[in-house]
C-alpha positions in Angstrom: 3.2 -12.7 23.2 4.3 -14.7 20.3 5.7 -17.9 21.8 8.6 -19.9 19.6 10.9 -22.7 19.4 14.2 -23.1 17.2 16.4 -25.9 16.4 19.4 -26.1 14.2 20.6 -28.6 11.5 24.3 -30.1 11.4 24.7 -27.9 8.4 24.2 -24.8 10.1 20.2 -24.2 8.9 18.6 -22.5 11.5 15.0 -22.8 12.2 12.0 -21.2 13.6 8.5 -22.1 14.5 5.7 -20.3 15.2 2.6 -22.6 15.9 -0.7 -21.0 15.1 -3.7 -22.7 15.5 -6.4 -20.4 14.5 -5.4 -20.6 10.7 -5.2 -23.3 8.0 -2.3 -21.3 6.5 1.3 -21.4 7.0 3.8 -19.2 5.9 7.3 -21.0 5.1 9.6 -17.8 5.3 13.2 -18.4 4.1 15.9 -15.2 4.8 19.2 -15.2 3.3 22.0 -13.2 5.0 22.8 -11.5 2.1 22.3 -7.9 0.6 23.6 -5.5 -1.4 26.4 -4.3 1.3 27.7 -7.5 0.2 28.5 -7.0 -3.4 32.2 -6.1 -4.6 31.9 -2.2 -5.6 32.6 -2.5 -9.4 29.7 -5.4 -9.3 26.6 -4.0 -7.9 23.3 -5.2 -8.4 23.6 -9.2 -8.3 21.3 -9.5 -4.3 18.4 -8.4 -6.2 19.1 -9.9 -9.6 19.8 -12.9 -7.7 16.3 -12.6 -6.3 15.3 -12.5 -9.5 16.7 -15.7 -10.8 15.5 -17.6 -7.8 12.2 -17.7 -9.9 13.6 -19.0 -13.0 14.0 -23.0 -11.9 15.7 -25.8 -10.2 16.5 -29.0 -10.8 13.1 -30.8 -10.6 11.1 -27.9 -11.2 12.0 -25.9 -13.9 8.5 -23.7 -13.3 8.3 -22.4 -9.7 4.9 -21.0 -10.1 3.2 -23.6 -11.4 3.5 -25.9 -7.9 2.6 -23.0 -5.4 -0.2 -21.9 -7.8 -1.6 -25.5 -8.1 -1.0 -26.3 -4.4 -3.6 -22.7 -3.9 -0.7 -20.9 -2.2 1.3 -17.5 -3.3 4.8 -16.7 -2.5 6.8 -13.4 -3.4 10.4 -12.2 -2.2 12.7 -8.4 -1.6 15.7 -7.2 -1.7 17.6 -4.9 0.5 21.1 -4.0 1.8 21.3 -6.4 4.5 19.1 -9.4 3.6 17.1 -10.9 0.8 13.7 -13.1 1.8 11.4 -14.9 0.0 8.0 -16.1 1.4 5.5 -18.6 0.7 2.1 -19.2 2.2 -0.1 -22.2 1.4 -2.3 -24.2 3.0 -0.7 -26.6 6.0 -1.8 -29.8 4.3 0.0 -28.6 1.1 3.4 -27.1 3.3 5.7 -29.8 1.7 5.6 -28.3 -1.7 7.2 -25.4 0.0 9.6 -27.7 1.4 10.4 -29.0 -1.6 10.5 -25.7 -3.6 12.5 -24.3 -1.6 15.3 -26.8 -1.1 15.6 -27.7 -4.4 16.6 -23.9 -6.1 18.8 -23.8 -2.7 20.8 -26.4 -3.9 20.2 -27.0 -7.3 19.2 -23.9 -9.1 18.7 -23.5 -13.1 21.1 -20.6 -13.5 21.4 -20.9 -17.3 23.1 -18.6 -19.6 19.4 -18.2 -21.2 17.8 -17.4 -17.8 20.7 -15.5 -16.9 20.0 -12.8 -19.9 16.6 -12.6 -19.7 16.6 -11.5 -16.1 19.8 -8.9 -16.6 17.0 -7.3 -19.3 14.3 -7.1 -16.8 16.6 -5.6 -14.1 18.0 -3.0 -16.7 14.5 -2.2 -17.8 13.1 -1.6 -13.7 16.4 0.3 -13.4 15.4 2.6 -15.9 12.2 3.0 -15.4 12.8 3.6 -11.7 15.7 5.6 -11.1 16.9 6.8 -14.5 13.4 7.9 -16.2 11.5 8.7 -13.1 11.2 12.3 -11.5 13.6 12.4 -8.4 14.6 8.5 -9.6 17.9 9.2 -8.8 18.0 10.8 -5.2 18.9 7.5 -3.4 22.0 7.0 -5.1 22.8 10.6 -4.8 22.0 10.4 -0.9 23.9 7.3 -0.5 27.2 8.7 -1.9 26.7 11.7 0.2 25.8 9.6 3.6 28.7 6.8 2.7 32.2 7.6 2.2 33.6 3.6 3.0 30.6 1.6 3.9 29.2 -0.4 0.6 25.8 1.3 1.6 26.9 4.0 -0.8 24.6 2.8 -3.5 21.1 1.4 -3.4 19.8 -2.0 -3.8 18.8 -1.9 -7.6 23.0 -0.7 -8.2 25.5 2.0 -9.1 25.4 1.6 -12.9 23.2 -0.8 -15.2 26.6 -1.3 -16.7 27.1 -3.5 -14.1 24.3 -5.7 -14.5 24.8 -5.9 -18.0 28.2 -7.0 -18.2 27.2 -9.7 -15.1 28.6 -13.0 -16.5 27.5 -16.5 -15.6 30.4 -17.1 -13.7 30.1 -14.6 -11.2 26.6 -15.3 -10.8 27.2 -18.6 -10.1 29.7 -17.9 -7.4 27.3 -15.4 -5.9 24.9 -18.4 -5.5 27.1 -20.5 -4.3 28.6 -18.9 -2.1 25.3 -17.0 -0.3 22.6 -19.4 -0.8 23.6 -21.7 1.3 22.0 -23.4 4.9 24.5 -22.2 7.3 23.5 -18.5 5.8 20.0 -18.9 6.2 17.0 -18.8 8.7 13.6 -20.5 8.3 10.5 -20.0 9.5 7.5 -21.7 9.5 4.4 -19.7 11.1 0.8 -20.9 11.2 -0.5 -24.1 11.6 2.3 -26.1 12.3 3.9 -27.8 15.4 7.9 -28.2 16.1 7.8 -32.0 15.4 6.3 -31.8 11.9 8.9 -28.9 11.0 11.8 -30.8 12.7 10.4 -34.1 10.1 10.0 -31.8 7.1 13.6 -29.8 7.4 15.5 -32.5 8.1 13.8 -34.3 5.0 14.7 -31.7 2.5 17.5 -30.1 4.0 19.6 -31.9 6.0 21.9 -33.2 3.0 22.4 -29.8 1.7 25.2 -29.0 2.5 27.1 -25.7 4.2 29.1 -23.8 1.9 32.6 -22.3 2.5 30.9 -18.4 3.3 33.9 -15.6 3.1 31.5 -12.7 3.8 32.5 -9.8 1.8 32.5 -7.3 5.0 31.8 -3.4 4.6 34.3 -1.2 6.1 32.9 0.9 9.4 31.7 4.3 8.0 33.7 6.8 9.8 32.0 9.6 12.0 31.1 12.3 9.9 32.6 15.7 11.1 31.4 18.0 8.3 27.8 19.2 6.5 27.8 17.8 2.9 25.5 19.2 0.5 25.1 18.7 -3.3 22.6 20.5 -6.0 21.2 18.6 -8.7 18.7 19.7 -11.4 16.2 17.4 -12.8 12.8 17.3 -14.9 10.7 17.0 -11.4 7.6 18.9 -11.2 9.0 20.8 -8.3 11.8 21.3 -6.1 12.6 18.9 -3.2 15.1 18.8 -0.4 16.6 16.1 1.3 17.9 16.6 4.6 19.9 13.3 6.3 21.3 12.7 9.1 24.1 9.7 10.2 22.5 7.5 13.2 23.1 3.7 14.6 22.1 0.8 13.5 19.6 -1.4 15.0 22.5 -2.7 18.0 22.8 0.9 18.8 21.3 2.4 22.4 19.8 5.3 20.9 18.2 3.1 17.7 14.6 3.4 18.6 14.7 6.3 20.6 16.0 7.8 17.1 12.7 6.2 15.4 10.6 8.0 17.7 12.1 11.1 16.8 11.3 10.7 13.3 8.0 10.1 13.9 7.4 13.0 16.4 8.9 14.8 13.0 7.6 13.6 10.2 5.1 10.6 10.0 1.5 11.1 8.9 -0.4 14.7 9.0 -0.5 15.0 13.0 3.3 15.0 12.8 4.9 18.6 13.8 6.8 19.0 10.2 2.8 18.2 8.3 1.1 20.3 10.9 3.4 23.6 10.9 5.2 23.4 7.4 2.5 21.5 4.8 -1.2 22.5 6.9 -0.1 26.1 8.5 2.6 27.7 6.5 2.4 25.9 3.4 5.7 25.9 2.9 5.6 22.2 1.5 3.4 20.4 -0.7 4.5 16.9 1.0 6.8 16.4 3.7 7.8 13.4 6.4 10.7 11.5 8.2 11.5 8.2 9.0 14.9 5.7 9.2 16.7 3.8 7.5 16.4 1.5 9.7 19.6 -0.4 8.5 21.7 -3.4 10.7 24.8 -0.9 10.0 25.0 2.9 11.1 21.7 4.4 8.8 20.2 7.4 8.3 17.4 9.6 9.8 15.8 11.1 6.7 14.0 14.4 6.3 12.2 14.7 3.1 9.8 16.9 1.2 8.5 18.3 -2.3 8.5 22.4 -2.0 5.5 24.7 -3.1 6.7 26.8 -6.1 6.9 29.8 -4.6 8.9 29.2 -2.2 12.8 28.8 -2.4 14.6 25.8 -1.3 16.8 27.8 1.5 13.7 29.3 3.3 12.3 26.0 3.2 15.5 24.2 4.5 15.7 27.4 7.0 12.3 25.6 8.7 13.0 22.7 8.7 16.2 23.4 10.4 13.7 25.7 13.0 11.8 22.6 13.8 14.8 20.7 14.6 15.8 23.0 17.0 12.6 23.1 18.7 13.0 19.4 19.5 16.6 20.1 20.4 15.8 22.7 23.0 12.2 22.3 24.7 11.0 18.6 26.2 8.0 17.0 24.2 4.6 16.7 25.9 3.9 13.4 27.7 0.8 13.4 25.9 2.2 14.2 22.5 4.8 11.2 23.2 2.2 8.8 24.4 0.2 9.3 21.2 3.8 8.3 19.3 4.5 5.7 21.3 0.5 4.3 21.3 0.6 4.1 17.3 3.4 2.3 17.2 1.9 -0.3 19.5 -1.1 -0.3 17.6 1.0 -1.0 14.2 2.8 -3.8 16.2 -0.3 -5.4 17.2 -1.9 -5.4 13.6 1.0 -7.0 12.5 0.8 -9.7 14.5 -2.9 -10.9 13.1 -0.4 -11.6 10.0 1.1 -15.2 9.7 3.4 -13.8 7.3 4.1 -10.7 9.0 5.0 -12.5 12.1 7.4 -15.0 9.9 9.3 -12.1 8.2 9.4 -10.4 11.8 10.6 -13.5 13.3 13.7 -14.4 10.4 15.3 -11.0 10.3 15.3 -10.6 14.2 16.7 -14.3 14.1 19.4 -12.7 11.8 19.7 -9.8 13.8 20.5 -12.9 16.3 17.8 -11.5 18.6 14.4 -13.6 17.7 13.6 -12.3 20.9 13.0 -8.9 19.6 9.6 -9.8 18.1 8.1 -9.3 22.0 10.5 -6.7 23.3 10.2 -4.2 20.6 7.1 -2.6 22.2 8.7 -2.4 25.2 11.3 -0.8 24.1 9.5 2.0 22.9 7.6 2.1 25.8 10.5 3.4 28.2 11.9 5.9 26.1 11.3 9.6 28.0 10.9 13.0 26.7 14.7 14.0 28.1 15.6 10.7 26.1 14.6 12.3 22.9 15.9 15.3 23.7 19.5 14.4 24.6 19.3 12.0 21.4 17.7 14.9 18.9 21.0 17.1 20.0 23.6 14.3 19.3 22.0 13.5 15.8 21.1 17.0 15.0 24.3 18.6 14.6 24.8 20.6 11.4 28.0 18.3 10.7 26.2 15.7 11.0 24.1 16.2 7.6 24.1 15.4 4.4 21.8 18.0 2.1 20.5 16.9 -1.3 18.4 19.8 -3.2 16.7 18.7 -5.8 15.8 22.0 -8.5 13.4 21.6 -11.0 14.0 22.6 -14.9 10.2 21.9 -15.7 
């Protein structure tokens, strides 16, 4: 059980603390409500290159490393659709710099026309050199077009174009900022050793007179149910062919949510998993193959994935895949095969809680998920799930209209 308390400034901060006596660490973990789903569709990109001009200075410390480095700590932040984090852990006698850090580029950041250009040429350079110049690079923004006809999860985090980066001005930067990176669209987290009287002292010192911004959330539209297959063929210079079978499911308030994860595990995660066992080990169909989810705060996708042996053709392999599907569709899973799902999970959950900053990262995006609470119920959860569950749940997801179908055919 990991016990908490929360408080909330006037300016609409909200706060978390985990005390943890058995480390001289604490994590500082600060989550903005804010991803790429909230970008305007002709200006993608600016959640994650507004990540990276977090780094580039504030006000009173134009070098961010250099304090965390000096104060023996290490801090690091992502990007995704639905949030973006950054993270620091130091030791607790040093936690102010964090403090102070922290606040500062939230409220007075060095967004520069200098900085501004050098960070659009390091974004255009990982865009290349992960999605334009890397073998299947460009399967996520093919799958997310496919999967998304109105929601802005139609293209990845990294963007549509790096058009769109480039031709990022400082104005619009600066509005992103200023309109995002704000207290009231924030949660912090302190985990480690720190009690709820020293964080209450701290936030209120270096946050308290920031203050709220006016936040006129760019919503996404709902994605509408899909009622047809959709399929696309693209050839690349990948060593071999791949398919990419997806399927539309709910996001994490959805009933069915983790009943849906299981699913993709009994599927397709690690080499006991029913797709590794019968299509990579047996039949040798596949050189790699595995499932998993999105795992998305809006309606994501359960994803079916694997590189194809070079004999083989893509439809026999889709053909088996599809049989495997309907195996789970049609016949109850063993109690012991869903045990064994269900006790890895648990096992994962429990390793992740030796982590301060796991626990901190845990705690802030169930806090923005407005359910902190999730970080001792999740196990649970998972726990009550049945083998008819999965099986009434495998049929709604499963249906062949439900699908989206990328093949991937090599030219090499």
């Amino acid at each position: 059980m990991i016990k908490y308390e929360q408080f909330e400034l006037e300016n609409g901060l909200k706060v978390i603390v985990h005390e943890d006596k058995s480390t001289s660490f604490i994590t500082f973990n600060l989550l903005y409500n804010v991803g790429s789903k909230n970008e305007h569709p002709s200006k993608t990109g600016y959640a994650h290159l507004m990540e990276h001009l977090m780094f580039s200075g504030s006000r009173t410390a134009p070098n961010y490393d250099k304090p965390i480095d000096n104060a023996g700590g290490e801090s690091n932040a992502f990007t995704n659709v639905d949030v973006t984090n950054y993270y620091i852990t130091l030791p607790k006698d040093n936690i102010e710099v964090a403090f102070w850090l922290e606040s500062d580029r939230m409220n007075n950041l060095n967004v520069s026309q200098n900085s501004l250009d050098i960070q659009k040429k390091v974004v255009v350079e990982e865009f290349k050199e992960t999605t334009i110049n890397k073998p299947y690079g460009k399967v996520w923004h093919e799958l997310s077009k496919l999967a998304y006809k109105e929601h802005s999860y139609q293209w990845p985090t990294i963007g549509k174009v790096p058009e769109h980066i480039e031709k990022a001005t400082l104005e619009d930067i600066q509005n992103f900022y200023k309109k995002y990176y704000s207290p009231n669209n924030a949660f912090l987290v302190l985990s480690g050793n720190i009690n709820i009287d020293k964080t209450k002292e701290l936030t209120e010192k270096w946050f308290k007179s920031i203050p709220r911004s006016k936040l006129s959330r760019l919503q996404s539209p709902k994605e509408p149910i899909q009622k047809e297959s959709r399929r696309k063929v693209i050839q690349c210079d990948a060593p071999l062919n791949a398919l990419y079978i997806g399927f539309q499911m709910g996001g994490r308030d959805d009933k069915n949510f983790y009943t849906t994860d299981l699913i993709s595990d009994i599927l397709g995660n690690g080499k006991s998993s029913r797709l590794y066992r019968n299509l990579v080990k047996e039949k040798e169909i596949f050189i790699n193959i595995n499932a998993y989810i999105t795992g998305t705060i809006d309606n994501g996708l359960l994803i079916i994935e694997g590189k194809i042996q070079k004999e083989i053709s893509i439809a026999e392999a889709e053909a088996l895949i599809w049989e495997e599907i309907n195996t789970i569709k049609s016949e109850l899973i063993s109690d012991r095969e869903l045990q064994k799902i269900k006790n890895s999970i648990e096992s994962t959950f429990i390793f992740s809680e030796t982590s301060i900053l796991n626990k901190a990262m845990n705690l802030a995006y169930f806090a923005a998920l407005g359910k902190p609470e999730l970080i001792n119920d999740e196990t649970e959860l998972y726990q009550k799930i049945t083998s008819s569950d999965i099986k009434k749940v495998a049929n709604q997801i499963f249906a062949r209209e439900n699908s989206i179908i990328l093949e991937i055919e090599s030219k090499l």
